[in-house]
MILO-187328 format. One record per residue: residue number from 0; x, y, z of N, C-alpha, C in turn. Coordinates in nm, 4 decimals, always signed. Layout:
<atoms>
ATOM  seq       nxx       nyy       nzz      caxx      cayy      cazz       cxx       cyy       czz
ATOM  NUM         X         Y         Z         X         Y         Z         X         Y         Z
...
</atoms>
This chain:
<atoms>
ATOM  seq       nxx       nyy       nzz      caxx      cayy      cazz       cxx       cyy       czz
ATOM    0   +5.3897   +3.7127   -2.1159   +5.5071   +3.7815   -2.1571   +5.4863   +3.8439   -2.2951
ATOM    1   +5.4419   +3.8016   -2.3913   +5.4107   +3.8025   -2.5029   +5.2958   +3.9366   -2.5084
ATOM    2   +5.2081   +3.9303   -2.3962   +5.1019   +4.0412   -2.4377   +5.1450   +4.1650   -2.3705
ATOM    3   +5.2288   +4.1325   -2.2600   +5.3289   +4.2451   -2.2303   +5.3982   +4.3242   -2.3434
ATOM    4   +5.5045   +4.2116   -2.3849   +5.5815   +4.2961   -2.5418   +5.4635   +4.3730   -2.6096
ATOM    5   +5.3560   +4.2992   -2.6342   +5.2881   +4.3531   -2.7631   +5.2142   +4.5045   -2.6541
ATOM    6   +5.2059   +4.4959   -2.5178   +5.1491   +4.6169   -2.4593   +5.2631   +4.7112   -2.5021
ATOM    7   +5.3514   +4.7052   -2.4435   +5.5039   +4.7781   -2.4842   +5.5160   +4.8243   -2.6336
ATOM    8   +5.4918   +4.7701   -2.7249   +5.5090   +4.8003   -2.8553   +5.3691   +4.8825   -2.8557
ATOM    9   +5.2677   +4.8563   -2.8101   +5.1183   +4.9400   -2.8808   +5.1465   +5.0687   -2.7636
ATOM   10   +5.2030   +5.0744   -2.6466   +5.2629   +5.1942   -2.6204   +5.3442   +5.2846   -2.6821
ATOM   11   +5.4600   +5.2031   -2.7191   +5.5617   +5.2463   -2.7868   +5.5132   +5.3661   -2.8975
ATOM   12   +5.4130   +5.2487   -3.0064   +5.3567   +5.3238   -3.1395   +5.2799   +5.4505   -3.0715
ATOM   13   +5.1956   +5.4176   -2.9335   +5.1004   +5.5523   -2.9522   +5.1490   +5.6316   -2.9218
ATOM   14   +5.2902   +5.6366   -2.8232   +5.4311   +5.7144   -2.8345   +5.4480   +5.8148   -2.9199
ATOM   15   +5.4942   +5.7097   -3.0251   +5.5699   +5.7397   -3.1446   +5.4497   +5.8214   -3.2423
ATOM   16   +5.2958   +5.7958   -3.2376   +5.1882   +5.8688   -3.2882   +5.1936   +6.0109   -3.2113
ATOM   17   +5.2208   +5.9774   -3.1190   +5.1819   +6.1562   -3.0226   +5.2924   +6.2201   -3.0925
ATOM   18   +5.3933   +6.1714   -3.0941   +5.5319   +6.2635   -3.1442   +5.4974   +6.2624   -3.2581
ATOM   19   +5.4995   +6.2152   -3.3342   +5.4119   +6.2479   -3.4842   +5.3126   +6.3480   -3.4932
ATOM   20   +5.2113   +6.3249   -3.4232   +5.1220   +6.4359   -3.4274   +5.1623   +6.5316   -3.3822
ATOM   21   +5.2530   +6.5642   -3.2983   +5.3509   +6.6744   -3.2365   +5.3984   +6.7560   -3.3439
ATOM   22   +5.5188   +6.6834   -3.4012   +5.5497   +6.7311   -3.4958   +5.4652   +6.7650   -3.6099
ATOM   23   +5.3894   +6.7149   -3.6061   +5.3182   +6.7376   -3.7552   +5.2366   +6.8781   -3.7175
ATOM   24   +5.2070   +6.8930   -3.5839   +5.1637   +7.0034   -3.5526   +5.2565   +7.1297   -3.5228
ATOM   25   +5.3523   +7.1039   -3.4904   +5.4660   +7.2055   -3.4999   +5.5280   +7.2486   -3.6481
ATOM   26   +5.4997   +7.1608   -3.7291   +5.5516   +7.1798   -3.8306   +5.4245   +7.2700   -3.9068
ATOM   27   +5.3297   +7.2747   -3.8993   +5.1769   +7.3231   -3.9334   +5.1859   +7.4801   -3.8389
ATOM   28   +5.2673   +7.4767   -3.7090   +5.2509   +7.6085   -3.6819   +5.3919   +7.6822   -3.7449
ATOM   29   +5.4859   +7.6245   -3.7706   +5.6438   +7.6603   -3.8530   +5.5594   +7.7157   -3.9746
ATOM   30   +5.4933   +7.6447   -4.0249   +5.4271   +7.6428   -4.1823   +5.3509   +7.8199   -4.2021
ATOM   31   +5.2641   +7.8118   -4.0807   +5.1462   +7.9451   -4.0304   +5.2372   +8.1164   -3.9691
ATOM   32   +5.3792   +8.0242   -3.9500   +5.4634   +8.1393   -3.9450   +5.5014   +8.1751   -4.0788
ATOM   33   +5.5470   +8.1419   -4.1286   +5.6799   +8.1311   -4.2497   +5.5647   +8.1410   -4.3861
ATOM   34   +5.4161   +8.1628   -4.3555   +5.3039   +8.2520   -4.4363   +5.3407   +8.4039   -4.3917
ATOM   35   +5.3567   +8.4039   -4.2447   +5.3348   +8.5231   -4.2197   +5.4747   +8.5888   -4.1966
ATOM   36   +5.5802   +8.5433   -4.2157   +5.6723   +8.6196   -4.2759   +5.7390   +8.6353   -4.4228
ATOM   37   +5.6091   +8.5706   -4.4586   +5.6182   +8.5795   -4.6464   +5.5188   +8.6955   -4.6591
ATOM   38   +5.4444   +8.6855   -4.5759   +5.3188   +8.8211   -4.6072   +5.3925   +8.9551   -4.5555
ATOM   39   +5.4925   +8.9222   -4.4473   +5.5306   +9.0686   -4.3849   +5.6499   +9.1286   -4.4824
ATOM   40   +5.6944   +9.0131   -4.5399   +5.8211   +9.0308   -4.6657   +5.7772   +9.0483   -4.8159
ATOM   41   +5.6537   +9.0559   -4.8508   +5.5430   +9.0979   -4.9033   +5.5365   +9.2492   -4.8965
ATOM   42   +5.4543   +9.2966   -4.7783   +5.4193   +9.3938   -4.7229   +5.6077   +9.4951   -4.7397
ATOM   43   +5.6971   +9.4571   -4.7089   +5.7992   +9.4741   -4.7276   +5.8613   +9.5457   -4.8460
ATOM   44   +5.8241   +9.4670   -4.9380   +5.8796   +9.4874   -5.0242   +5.7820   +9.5868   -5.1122
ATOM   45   +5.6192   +9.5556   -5.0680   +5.5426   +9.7005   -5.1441   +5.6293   +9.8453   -5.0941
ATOM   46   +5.6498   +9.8654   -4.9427   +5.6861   +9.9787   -4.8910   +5.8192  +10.0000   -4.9797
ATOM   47   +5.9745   +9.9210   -5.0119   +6.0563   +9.9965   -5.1181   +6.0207  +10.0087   -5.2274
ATOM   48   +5.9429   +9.9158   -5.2733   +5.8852   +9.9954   -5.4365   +5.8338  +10.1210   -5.3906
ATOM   49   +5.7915  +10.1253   -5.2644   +5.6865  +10.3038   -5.3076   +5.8321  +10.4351   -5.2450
ATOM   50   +5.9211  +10.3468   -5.1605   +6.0326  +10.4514   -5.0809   +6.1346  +10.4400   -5.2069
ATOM   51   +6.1493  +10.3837   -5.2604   +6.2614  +10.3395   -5.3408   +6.2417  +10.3142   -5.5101
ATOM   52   +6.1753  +10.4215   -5.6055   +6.1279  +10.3951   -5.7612   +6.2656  +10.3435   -5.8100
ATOM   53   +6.3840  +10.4173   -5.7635   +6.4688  +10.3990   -5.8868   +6.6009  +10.2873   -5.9028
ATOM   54   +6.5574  +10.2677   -5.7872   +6.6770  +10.1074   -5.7086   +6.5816   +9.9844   -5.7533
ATOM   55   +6.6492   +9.9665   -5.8796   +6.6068   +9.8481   -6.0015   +6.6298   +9.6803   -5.9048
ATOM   56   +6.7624   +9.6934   -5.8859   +6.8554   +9.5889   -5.8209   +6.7194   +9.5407   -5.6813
ATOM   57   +6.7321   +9.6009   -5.6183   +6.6842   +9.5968   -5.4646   +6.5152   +9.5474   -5.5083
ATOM   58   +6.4503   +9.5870   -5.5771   +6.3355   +9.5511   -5.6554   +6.3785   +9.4032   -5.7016
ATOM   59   +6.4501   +9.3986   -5.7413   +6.4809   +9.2642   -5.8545   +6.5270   +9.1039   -5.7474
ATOM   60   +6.6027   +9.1673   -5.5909   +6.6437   +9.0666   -5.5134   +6.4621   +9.0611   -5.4582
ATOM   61   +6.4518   +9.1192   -5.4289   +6.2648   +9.1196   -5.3673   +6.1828   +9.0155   -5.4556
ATOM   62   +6.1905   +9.0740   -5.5439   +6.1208   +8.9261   -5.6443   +6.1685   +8.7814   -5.6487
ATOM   63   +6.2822   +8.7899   -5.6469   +6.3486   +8.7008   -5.6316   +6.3132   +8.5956   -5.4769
ATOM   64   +6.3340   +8.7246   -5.3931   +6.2907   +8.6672   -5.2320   +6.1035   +8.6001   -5.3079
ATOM   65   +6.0667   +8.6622   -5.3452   +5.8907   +8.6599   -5.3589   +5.9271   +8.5199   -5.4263
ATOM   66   +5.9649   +8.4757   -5.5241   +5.9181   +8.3402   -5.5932   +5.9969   +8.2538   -5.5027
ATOM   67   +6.0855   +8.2975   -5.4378   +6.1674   +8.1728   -5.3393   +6.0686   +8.1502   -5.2266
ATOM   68   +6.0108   +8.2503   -5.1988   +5.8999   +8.2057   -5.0951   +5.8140   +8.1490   -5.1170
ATOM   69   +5.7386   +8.1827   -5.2778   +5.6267   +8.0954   -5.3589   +5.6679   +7.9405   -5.3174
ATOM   70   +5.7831   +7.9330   -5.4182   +5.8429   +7.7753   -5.4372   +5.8893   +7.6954   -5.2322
ATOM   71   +5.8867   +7.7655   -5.1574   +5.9072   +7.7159   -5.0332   +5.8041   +7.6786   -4.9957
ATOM   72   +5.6606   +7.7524   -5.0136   +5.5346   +7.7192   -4.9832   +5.5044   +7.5395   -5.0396
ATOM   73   +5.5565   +7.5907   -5.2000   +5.4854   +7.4174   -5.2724   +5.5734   +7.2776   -5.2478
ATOM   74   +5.7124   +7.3377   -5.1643   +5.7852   +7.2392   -5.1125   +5.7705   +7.2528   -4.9647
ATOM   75   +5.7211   +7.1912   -4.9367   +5.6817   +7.2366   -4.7697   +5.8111   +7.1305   -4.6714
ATOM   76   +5.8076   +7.0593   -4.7374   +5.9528   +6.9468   -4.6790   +6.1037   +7.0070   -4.6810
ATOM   77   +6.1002   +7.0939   -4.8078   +6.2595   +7.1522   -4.8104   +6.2178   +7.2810   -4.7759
ATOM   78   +6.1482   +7.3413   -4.7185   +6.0897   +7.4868   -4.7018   +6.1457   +7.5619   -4.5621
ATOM   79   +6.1640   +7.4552   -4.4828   +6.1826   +7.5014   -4.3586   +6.3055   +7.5713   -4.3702
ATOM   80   +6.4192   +7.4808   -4.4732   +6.5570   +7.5249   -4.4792   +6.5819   +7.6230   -4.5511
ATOM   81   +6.4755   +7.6377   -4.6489   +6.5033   +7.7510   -4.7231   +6.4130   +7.8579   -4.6705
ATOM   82   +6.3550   +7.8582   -4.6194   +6.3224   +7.9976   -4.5473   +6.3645   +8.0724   -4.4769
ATOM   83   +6.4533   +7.9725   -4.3494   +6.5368   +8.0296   -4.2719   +6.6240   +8.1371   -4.3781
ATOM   84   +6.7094   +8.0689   -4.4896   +6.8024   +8.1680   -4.5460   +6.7330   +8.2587   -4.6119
ATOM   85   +6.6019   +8.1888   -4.6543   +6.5405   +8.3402   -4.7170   +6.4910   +8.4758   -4.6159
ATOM   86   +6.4708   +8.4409   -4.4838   +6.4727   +8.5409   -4.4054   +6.6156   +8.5893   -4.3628
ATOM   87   +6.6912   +8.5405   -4.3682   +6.8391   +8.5654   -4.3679   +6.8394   +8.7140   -4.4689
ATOM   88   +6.8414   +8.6282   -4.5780   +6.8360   +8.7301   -4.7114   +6.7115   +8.8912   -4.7094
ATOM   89   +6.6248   +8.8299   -4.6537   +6.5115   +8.9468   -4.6165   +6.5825   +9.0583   -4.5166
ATOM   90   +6.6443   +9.0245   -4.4313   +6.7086   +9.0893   -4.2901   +6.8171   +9.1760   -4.3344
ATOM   91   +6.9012   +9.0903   -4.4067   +6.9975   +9.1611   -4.4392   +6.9972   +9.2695   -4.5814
ATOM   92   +6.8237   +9.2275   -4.6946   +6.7651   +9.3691   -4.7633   +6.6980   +9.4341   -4.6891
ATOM   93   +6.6462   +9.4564   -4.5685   +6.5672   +9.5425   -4.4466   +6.7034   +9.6050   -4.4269
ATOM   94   +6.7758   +9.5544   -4.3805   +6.9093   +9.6304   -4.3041   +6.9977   +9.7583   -4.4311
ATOM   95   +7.0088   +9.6648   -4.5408   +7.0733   +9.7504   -4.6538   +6.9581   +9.8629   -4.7123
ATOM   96   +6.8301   +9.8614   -4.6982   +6.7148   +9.9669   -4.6896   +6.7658  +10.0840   -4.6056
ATOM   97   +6.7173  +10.0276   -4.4846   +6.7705  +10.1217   -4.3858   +6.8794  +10.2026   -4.3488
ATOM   98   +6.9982  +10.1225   -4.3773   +7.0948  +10.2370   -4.4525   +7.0593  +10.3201   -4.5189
ATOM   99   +7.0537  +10.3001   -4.6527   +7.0399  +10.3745   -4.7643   +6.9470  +10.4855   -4.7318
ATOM  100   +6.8202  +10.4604   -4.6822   +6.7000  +10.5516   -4.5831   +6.7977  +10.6676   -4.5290
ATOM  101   +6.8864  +10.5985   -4.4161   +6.9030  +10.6668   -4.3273   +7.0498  +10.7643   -4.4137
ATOM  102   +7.1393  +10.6854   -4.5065   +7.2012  +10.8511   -4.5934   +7.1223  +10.8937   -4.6545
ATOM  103   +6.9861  +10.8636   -4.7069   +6.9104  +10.9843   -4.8246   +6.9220  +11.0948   -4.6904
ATOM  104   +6.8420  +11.0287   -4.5617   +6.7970  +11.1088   -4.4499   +6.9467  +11.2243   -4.4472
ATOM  105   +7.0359  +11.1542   -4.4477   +7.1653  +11.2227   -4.4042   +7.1672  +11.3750   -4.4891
ATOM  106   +7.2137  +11.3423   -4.6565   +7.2300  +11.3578   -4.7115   +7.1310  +11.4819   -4.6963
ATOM  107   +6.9280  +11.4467   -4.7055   +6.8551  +11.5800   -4.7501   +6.8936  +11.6665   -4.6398
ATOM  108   +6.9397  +11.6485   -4.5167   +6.9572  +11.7425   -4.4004   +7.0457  +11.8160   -4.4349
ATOM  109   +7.2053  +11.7876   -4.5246   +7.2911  +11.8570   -4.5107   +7.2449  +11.9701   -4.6125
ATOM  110   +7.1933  +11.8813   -4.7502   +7.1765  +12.0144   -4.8500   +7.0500  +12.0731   -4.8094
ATOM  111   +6.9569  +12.0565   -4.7136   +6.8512  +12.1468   -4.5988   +6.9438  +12.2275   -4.5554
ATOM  112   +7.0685  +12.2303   -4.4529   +7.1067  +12.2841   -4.3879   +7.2040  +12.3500   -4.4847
ATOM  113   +7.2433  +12.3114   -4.6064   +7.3306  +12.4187   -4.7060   +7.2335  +12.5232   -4.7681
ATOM  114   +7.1340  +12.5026   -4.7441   +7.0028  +12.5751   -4.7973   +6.9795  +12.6993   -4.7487
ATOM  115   +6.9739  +12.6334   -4.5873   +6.9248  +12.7459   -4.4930   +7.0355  +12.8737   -4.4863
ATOM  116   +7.1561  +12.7784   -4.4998   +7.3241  +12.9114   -4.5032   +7.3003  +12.9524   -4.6183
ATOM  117   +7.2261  +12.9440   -4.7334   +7.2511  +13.0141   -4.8682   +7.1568  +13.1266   -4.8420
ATOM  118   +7.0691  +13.0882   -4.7671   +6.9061  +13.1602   -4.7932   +6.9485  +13.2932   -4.7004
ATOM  119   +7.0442  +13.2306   -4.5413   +7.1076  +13.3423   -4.4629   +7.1906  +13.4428   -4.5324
ATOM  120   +7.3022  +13.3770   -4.6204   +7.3803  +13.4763   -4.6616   +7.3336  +13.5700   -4.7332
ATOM  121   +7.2005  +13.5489   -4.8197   +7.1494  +13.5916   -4.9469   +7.0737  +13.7323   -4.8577
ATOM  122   +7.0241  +13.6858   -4.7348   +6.9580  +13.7750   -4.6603   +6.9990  +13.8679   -4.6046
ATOM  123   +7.1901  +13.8049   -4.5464   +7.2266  +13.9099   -4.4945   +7.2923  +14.0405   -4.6375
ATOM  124   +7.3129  +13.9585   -4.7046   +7.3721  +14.0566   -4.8132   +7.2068  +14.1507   -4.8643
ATOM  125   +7.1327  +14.1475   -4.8881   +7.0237  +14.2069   -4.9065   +7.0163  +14.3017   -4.8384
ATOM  126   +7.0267  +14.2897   -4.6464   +7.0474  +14.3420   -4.5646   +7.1599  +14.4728   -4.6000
ATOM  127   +7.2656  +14.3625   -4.6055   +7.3604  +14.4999   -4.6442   +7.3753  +14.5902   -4.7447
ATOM  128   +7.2976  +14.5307   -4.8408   +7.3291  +14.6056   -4.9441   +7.1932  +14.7233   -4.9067
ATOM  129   +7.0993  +14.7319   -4.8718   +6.9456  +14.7895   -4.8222   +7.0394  +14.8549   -4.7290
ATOM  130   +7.1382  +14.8607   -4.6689   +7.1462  +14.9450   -4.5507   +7.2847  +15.0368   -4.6243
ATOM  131   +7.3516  +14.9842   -4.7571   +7.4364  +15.1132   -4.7431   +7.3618  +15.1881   -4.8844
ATOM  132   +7.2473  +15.1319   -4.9474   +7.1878  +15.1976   -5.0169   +7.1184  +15.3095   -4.9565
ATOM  133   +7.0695  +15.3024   -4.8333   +7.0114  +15.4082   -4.7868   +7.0857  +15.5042   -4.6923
ATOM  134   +7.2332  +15.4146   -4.6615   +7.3587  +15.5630   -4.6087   +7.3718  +15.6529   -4.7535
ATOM  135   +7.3989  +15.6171   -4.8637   +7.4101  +15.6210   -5.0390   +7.3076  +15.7282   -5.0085
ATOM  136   +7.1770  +15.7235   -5.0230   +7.1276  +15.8287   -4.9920   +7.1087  +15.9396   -4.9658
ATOM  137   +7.0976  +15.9192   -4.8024   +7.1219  +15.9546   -4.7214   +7.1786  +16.0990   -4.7761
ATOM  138   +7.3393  +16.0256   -4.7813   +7.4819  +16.1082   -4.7961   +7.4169  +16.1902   -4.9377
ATOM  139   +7.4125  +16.1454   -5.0354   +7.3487  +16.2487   -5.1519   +7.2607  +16.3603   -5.1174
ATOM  140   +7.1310  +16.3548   -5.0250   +7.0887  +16.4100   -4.9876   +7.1707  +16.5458   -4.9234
ATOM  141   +7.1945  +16.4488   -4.8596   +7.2485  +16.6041   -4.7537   +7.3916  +16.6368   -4.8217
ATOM  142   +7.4750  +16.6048   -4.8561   +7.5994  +16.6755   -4.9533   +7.5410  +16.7155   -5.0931
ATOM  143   +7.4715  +16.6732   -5.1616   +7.4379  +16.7049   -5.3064   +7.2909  +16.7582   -5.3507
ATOM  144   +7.2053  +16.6988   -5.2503   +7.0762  +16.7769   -5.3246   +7.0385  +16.9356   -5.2077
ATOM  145   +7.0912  +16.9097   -5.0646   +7.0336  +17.0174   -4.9819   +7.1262  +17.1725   -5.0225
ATOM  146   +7.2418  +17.1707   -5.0393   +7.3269  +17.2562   -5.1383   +7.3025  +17.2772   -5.2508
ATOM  147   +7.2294  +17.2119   -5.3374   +7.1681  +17.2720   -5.4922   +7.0550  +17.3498   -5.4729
ATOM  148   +6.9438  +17.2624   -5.3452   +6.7910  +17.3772   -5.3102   +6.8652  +17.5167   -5.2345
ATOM  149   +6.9881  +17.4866   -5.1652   +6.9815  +17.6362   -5.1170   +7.0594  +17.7277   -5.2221
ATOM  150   +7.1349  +17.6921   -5.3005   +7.1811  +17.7391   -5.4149   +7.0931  +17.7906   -5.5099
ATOM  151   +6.9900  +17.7385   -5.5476   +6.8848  +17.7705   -5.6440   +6.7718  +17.8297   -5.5664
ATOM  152   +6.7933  +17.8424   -5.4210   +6.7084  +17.9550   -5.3658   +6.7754  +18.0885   -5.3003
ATOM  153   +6.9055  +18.0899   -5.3420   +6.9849  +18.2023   -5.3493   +6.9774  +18.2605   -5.4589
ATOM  154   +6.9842  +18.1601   -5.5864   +6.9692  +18.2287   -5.7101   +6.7807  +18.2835   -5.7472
ATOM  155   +6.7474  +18.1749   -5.7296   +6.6146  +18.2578   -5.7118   +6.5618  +18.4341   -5.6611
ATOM  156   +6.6498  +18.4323   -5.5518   +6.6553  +18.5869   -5.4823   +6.7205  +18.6529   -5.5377
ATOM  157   +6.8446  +18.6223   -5.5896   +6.9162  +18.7404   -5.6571   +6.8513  +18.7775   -5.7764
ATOM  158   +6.7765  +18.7038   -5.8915   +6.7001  +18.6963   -5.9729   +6.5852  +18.8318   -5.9516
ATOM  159   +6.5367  +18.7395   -5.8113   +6.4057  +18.8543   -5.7993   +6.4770  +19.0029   -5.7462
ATOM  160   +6.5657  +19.0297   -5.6688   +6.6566  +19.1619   -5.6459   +6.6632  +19.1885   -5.7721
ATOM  161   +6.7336  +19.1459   -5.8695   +6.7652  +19.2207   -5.9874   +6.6204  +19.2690   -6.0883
ATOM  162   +6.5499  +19.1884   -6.0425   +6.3939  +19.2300   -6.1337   +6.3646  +19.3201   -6.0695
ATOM  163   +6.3886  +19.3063   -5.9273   +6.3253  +19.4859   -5.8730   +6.4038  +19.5510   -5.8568
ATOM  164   +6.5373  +19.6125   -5.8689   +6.6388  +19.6495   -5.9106   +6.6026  +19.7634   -6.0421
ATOM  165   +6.5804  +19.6511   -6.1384   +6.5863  +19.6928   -6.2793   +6.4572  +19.7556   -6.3500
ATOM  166   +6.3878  +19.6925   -6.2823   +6.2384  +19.7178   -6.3705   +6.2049  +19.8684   -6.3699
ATOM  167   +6.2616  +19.9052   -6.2441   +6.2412  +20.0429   -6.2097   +6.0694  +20.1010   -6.1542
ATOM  168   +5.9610  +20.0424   -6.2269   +5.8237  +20.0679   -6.2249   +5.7398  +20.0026   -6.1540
ATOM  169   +5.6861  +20.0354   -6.0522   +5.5673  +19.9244   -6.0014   +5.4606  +19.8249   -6.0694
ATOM  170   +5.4647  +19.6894   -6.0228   +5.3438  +19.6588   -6.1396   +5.2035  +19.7344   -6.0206
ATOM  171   +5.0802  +19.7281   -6.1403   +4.9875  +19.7924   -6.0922   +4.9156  +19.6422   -5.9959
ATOM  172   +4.8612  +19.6785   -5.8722   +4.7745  +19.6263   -5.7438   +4.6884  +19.5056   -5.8175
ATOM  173   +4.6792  +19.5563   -5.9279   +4.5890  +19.4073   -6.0341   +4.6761  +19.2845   -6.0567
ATOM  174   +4.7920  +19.2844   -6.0295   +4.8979  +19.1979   -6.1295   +5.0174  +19.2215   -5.9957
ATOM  175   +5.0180  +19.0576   -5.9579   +5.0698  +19.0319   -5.8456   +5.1856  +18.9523   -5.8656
ATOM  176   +5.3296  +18.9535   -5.8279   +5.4060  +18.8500   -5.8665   +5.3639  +18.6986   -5.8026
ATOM  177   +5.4319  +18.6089   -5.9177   +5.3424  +18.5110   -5.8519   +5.4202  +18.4399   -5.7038
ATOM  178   +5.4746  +18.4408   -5.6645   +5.5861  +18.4172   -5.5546   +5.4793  +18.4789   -5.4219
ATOM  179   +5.4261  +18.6227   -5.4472   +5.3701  +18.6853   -5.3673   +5.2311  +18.6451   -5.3484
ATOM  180   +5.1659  +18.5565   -5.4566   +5.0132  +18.5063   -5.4585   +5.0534  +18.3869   -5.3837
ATOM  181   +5.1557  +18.2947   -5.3865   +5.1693  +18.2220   -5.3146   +5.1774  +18.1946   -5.2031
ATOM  182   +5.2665  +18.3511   -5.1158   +5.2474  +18.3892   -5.0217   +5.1568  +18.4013   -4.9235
ATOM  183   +5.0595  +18.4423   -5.0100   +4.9573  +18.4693   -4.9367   +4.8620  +18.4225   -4.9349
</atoms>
């Protein structure tokens, strides 16, 4: 009876050893995680320092996350509990990132897209103004300058009528008007 109990108890313990070593091994792979979501919260936090220079605050909870993760590592007994909340805390600065990401995103599209209407209007007015500059023209042309050339080539003729009119004398075959050298 006696070596029974004591079989029962040296069961019991190698029991109670497997679950030990169980745990101690679960707790060793908890441990091999909670590196590697200190390294990815790491990795994390390089990417807003480089997306994010001027958000002091958001930098400052990151460090903060960084030595809470340090100090979880060298307490490996109270670590489990505080990691959980420190990934808590990680999730919910990933999430408040991503916001903020996603209004810069908002935000550069609209003044992109206030850009593109400035750059249109600027174009179409260019447009318009290029198209009544050259009716402007246009209209000068033909009301103001084609009435002065035929005006000053009316006066031109009456000019030359009155020189041959008046002169009375032929010039001599040597000495040609110049109108007539042009002529010809």
């Amino acid at each position: 009876m006696e070596s029974t109990l004591t079989y029962f108890i040296a069961i019991g313990v190698a029991v109670l050893l497997i679950v030990q070593a169980a745990v101690f091994i679960g707790i060793y792979f908890l441990a091999k995680r909670l590196v590697a979501i200190a390294e990815r919260t790491s990795q994390l936090q390089t990417r807003a320092e480089y997306l994010l220079n001027n958000t002091e605050p958001v930098l400052k909870m990151a460090q903060g996350v960084m030595s809470e993760l340090k100090e979880a590592g060298a307490y490996f007994s109270q670590g489990a509990q505080h990691i959980s909340a420190i990934a808590e805390m990680a999730k919910d600065e990933v999430a408040e990132v991503k916001h903020l990401l996603g209004d810069t995103t908002a935000i550069a599209r609209r003044e992109v897209e206030r850009a593109r209407e400035k750059v249109d209007k600027v174009q179409n007015t260019l447009a318009v103004a290029t198209d009544q500059f050259a009716r402007t023209t246009a209209m000068v042309q033909h009301s103001v300058l084609e009435p002065a050339r035929e005006f000053s080539y009316l006066m031109f003729g009456l000019r030359r009528a009155f020189d041959v009119l008046f002169s009375g004398n032929r010039l001599p075959v040597n000495r040609a008007y110049q109108d007539e050298e042009l002529f010809i």
